[in-house]
N, C-alpha and C positions, 0 to 999 in steps of 0.2 A: 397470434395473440387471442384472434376470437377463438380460433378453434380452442385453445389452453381454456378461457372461462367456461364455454361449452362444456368441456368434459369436467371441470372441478362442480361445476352446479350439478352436473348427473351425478357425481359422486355425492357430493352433501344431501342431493335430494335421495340416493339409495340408502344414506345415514338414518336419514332421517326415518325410512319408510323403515330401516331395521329397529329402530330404536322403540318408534310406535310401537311395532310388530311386537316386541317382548316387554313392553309394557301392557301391552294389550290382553297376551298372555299372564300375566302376573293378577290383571283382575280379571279375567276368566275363572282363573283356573279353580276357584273356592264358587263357584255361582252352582247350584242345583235344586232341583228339586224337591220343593216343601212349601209347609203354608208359612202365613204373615202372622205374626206373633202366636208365642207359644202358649197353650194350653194346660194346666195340668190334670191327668188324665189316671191317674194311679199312684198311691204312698206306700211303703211298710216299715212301718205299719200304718194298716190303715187309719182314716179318719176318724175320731171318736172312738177307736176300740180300747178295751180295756185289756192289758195282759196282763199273764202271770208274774213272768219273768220278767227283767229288763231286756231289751234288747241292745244287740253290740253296736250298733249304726242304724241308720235312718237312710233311707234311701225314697226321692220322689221320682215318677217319670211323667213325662210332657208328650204331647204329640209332632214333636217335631224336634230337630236338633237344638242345642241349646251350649251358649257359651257360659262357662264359670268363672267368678271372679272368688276371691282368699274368701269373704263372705256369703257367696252363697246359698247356703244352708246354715242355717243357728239355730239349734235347739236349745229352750232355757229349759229350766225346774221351776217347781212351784215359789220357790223365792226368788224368780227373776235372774239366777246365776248360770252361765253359758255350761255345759257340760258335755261341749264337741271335742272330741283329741287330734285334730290335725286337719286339714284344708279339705275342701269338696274337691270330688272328683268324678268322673262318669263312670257307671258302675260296669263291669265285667268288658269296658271297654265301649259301650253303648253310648253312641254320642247324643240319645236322647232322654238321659236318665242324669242324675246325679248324686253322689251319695257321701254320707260322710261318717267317720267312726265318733264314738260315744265310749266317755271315759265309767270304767268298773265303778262299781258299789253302788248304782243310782237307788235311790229311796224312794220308797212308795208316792202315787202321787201324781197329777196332771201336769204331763208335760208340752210345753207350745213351741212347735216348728217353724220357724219363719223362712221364706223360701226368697231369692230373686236373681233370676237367671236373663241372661238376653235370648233375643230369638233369630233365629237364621236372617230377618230381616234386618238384624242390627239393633234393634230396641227394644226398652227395658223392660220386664213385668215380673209383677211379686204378689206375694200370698202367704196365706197364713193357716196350719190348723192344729189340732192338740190329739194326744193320745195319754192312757194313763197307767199307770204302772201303778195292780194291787188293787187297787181303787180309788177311784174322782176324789183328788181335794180340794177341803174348802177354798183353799188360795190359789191361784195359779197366773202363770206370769203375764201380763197384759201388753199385745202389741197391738197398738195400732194400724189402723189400715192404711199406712202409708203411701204415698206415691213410689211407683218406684224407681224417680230420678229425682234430685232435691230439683223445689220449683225454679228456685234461681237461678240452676244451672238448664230448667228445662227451657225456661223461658231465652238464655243465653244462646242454646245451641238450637231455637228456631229464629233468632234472628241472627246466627249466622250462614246458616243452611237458605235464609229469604237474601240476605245482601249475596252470596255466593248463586244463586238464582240472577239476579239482576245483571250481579257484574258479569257472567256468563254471556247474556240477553243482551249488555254493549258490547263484549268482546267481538262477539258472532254477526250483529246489525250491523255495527258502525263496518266491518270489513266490508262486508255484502254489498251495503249501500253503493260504497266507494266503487267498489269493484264491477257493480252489475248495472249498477243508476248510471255514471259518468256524470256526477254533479258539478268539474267543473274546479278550476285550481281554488279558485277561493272558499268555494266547500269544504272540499277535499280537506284546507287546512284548518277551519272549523268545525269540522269535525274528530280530529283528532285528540281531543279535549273528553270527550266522552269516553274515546275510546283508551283513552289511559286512564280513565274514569275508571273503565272498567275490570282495565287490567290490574289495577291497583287493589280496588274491591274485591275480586275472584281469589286475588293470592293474599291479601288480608285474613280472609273470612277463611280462606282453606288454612293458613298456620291457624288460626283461630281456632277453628272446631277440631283439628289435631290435637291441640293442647285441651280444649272440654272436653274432648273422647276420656280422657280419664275419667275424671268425676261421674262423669255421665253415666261409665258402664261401674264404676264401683257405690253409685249413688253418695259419695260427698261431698258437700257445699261446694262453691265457688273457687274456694283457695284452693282446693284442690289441684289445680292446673298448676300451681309452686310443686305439685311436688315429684321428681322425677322417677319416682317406684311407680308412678299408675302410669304412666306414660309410655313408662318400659315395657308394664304388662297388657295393653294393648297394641304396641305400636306394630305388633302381627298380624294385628287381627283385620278382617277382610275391609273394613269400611276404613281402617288408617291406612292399609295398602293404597286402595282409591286412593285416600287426598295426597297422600305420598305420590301414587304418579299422576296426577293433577299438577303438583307443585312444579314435577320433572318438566310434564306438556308445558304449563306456561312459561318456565327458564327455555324452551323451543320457541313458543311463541316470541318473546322478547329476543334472543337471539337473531330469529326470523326476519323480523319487523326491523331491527337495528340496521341488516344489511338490506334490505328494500323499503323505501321510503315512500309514503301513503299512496304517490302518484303514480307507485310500479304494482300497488298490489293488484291491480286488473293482466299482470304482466302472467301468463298461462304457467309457468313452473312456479311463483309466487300461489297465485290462487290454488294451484294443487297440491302445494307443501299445506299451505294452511287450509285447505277442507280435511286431510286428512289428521291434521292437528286439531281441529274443530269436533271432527268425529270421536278422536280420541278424549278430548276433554268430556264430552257427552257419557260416552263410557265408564266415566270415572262415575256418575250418578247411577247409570243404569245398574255398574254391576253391587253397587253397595244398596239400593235400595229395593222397594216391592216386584220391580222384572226380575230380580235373579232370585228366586222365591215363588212357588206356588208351580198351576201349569202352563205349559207350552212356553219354558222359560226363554229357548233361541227366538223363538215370536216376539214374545213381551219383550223381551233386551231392543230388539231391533227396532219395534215400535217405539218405545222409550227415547231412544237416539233420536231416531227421525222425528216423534215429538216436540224434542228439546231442541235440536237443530232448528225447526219451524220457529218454533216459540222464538228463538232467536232472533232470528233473523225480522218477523213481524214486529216485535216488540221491540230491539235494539233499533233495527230501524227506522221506528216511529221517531223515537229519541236524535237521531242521526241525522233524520230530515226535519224535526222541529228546529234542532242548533241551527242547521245549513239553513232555514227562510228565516230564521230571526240573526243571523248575525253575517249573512251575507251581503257586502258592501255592493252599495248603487253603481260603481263601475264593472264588479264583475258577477252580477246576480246567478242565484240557482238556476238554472234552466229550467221550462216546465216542461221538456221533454224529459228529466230525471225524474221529477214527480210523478209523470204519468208512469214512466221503465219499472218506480218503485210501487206505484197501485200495482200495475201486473204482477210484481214478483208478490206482492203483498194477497192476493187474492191465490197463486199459487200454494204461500205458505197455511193460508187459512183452510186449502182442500185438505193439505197433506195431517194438518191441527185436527179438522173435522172425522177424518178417515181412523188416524191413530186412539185419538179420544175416545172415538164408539168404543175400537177394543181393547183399550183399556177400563175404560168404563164396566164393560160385560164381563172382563176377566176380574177386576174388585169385586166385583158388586157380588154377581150370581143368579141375584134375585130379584124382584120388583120388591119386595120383602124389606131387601138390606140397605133401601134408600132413605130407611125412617133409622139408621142408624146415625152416628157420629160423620165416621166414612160418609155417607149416602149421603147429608144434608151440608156436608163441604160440598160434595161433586155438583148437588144441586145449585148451588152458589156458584161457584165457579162457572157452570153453563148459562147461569143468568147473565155473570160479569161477561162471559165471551161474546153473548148476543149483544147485551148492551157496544162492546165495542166493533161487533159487526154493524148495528147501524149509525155508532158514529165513524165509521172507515167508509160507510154506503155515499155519507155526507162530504168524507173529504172526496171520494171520487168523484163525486157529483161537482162539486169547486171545481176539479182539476180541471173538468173534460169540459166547463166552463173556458175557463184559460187559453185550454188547445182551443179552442173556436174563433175565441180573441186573438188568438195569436196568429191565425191563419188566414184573419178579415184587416185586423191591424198588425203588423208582428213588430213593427215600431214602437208600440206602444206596451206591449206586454213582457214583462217578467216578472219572478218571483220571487228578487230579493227584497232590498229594501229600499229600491229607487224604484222610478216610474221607466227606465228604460235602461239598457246598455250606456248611452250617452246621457247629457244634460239638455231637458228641453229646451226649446230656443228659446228669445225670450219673445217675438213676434209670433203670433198665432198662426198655426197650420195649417194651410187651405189644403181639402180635401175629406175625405168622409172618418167621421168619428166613430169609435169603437159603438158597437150595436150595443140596444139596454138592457142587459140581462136579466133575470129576474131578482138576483141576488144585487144588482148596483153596477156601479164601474168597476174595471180589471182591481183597481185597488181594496176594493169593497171586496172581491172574489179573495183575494190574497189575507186581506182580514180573516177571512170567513173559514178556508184554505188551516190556517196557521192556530186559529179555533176549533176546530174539527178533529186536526191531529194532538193538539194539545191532552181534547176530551179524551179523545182514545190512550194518550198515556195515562190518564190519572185511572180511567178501568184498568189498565194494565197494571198499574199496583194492588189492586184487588186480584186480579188473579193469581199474581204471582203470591200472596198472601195467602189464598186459597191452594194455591200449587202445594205450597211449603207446610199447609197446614192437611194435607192429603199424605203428605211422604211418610206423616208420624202417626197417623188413623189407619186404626184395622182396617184391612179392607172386609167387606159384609162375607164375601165367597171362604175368607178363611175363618170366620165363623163359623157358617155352615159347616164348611166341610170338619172343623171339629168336632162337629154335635152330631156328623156322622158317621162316627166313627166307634160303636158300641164295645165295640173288641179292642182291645191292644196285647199286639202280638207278645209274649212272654208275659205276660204279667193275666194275672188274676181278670177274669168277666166283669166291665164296667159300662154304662150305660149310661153318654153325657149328655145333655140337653142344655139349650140356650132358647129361652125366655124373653123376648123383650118387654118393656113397661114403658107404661106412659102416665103419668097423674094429671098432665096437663099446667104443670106449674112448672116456674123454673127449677131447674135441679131436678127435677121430677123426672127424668127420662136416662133409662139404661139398661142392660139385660141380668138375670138371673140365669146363673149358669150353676145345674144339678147333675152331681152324679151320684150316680145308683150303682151298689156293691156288692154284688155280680151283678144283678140288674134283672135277676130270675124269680122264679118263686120260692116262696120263704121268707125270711130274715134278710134285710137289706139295710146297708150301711148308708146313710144320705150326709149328704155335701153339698151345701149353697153357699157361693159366693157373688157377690155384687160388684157389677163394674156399671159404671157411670156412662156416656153416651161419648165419651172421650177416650174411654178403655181404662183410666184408674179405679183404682177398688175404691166403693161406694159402704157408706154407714149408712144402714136406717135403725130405725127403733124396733121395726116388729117386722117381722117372715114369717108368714102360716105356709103350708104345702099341704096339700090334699088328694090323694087320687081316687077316682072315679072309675070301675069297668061299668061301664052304661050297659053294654050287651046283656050279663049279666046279675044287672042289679046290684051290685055289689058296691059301697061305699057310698058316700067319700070317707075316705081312712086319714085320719090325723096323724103326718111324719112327725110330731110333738118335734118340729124343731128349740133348738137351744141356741143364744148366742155364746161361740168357742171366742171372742174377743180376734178376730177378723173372719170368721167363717161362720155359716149357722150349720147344724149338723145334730143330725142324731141317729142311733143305732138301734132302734127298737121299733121301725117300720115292717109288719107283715103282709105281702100280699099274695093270697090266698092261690090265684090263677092263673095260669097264662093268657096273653091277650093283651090288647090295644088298649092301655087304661089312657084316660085323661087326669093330667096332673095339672091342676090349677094353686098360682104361686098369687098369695094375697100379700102386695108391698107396700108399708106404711112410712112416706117420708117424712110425717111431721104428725101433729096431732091431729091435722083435722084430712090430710090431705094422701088418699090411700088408691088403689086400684088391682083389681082383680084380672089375671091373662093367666092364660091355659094353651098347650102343648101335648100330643098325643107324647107316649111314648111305647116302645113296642116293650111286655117280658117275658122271657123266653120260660119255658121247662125246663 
């Protein structure tokens, strides 16, 4: 009979490892090579040009692949009326291009492009610019610089992306704790509470953002999620793959957990089913977010994982052993040898936190540069919120090893639940020596102190993870740069991008200017500014000058007479005379009184 369950758990447990195994594959197999939000990087027609003819389609290209949704690309006419003949699509099969046809007989006149593509990272970005056919009209259609996901639904799908954080952080602690701490049967059952806390929250928040994945990628409102055409046309795409096997992993997990009950999860074919169902839930974030994007993407994945896993297990835990010393009864207290098992694993998780952080940190970033960005000033928050919770964890450890001391001079006297002892003290006074005076108070003074400590550390723990969730959806700075390094794109026409950042020193005041220059040689050059804010949405001001400077020699500063196109500035009548290192200085005015002048070499060729 034993040998029969022997072999049926090998078999469930080779189930299991097959099933991971081609889920694992399913979000693999879309992970490559690119940057974090897409750029655009070349139109035709270009920006601001005037043609003769109309032309049959419009086609834009980005610097990196790019998803399409029915809208897309919208071209209006000068009275605001659409005059595209049929859906966007990638052009000549180029999955970072998109292009769409354009119905006969168009009429002289300024036409306005509106663009919004996803980006190999999953998230959304848009823009806007015009061209004219015959020549500039006085009217022409007016788009705003919209966000390009509605706020409501923006705001929706990072609180569920932070609850799907969290409940992850119980799923992974409360197991861990249980499994690696031994807190002890009356723990054990108090903690169970969180950890269906957690399981609840994870697959909540995952059907949740499957059904906002619509809206989200076709940018509209909230109802959206009613309607089942947008659902259908994502429910391929790589980041609903994830929650799809997210949803799988947890229907394992529950399965799991049904047939091993909290007191066996320390039991070795239990804890190896579910580390590898842990790994695979991790997975589910790595490969839909900024790891499966940019370089050294097998690194970053792996880092990611092992990030998340940490994160877990430190944060879930905190939570796991907060329950267990506040609702562990006076007959069968927490042990303070779990407390102490769970500081050790907790100082573990904090190395493997510290190790992965750096590199990720250096792979976003790039730059000491890209830390005065949106990116850069979350990451700096979030490394403040982690210190702060490093020395209130310095303080719980310091309680514990209080504890262990007491427990080793009195051990009668010490525990951690919520009685003074395993038993009831008597009620005649106890001859013999009393617990030493610590600096902190008597043992129950410690367990105050103990249960305050861990407390702090969870409330920075919602900062972080607030901070985490608010990193997933910020450029990172390196894919920046590496946009603005990218002078050439391969097929298309000579273009020359640059990013800019500003600062006015006021709120709202802070974001980058992103120019591109058309070929980017000497001559006649086509120019293109567009404004993104410190958060990555496209930014209004009132006024954009541009000027370039060859200092070498002497030459300038040349006025690009920018124009506002009604979301881009741009103008086509910049001449620069020479090759060489000009300085292009970009004067940004957010308000009336409140302006700032930043400059950028840029190289142009002969």
């Amino acid at each position: 009979m034993a040998r029969r369950r022997i072999t049926e758990s090998r078999r469930q447990g080779g189930a299991l490892l097959v099933v991971v195994a081609v889920l694992a594959v399913a979000l693999l197999g879309g992970a490559a090579p690119a940057s974090a939000h897409a750029v655009l990087t070349g139109s035709d027609p270009r920006a601001g040009t005037v043609l003769e003819t109309a032309p049959d389609q419009v086609t834009v290209s980005f610097n990196e692949s790019v998803a399409l949704a029915e809208d897309s690309v919208r071209v209006l006419d000068p009275d605001n009326r659409p005059v595209t003949a049929g859906d966007p699509e990638h052009a000549d099969g180029k999955a970072d291009t998109a292009r769409v046809p354009l119905t006969g007989g168009l009429k002289e006149g300024t036409y306005t492009v509106s663009w919004r593509v996803l980006s190999a990272d999953s998230h959304a970005v848009s823009g806007a610019f015009t061209f004219s056919v015959g020549e500039p009209s006085r009217t022409r259609a007016q788009v705003a610089a919209a966000p390009a996901v509605d706020p409501v639904v923006d705001i929706l799908y990072g609180i569920g992306r932070y609850v799907a954080y969290a409940g992850l952080a119980l799923l992974i602690g409360t197991v861990v704790f249980v499994a690696a701490c031994r807190p002890g049967d009356s723990a054990v059952r108090a903690v169970r509470r969180p950890f269906l806390a957690g399981w609840w929250a994870l697959t909540g928040s995952t059907v949740a953002l499957l059904l906002i994945r619509g809206p989200y990628v076709s940018g509209d409102g909230p109802l959206g999620v009613f309607d089942p055409r947008l659902l259908s046309g994502t429910v391929d795409s790589r980041p609903c793959v994830a929650l799809l096997v997210r949803l799988a992993l947890l229907l394992l997990v529950a399965l799991l957990l049904k047939r091993a009950r909290p007191e066996r999860w320390a039991d070795p074919r239990t804890a190896a089913a579910g580390a590898v169902l842990a790994v695979g839930l991790a997975l589910t974030w790595a490969a839909a977010e900024h790891a499966s994007v940019g370089i050294q993407v097998p690194v970053a994945m792996t880092s990611s994982v092992l990030h998340l896993l940490a994160m877990g297990v430190w944060l879930g835990g905190l939570a796991a052993l907060l329950t267990a010393l506040h609702r562990a009864p006076a007959d069968d207290p927490l042990p303070t040898a779990a407390v102490a098992r769970f500081s050790r694993l907790a100082v573990a998780s904090v190395a493997v936190l510290v190790a992965t952080g750096s590199y990720q940190s250096w792979r976003g970033l790039g730059s000491w540069e890209a830390l005065t960005s949106g990116y850069g000033r979350t990451l700096l928050i979030k490394v403040a919120a982690v210190l702060l919770m490093l020395l209130a964890a310095s303080s719980s450890r310091r309680w514990t090893e209080q504890l262990l001391r007491v427990r080793e001079e009195v051990p009668e006297l010490v525990t951690v639940g919520g009685g003074e002892g395993p038993q009831d003290p008597p009620r005649d006074p106890v001859p013999g020596p009393a617990a030493p005076a610590e600096p902190g108070g008597t043992p129950e003074a410690h367990r105050r102190a103990l249960r305050r400590s861990v407390l702090a550390e969870l409330v920075i723990a919602v900062v972080v993870l607030v901070a985490t969730t608010v990193l997933t959806g910020s450029q990172p700075g390196r894919a920046a740069g590496e946009a603005a390094a990218k002078p050439v794109i391969p097929g298309q026409p000579s273009v020359s991008l640059t990013l800019i950042p500003f600062d006015t020193g006021t709120p709202g005041g802070r974001g980058t200017v992103q120019v591109t220059l058309e070929p980017g040689l000497v001559g006649r050059n086509v120019v293109q500014a567009v404004l993104y804010d410190a958060d990555g949405p496209l930014m209004v001001v009132p006024e954009l000058r541009l000027t370039f400077t060859l200092t070498d020699e002497r030459v300038g500063p040349l006025d690009a007479e920018l124009a506002d196109q009604g979301g881009y500035w741009g103008s086509d009548s910049l001449d620069l005379p020479l090759a060489g290192t000009w300085t292009m200085r970009a004067t940004v005015r957010v308000s009336d009184i409140d302006q700032v002048t930043v400059s950028k070499t840029v190289e142009i060729g002969s």
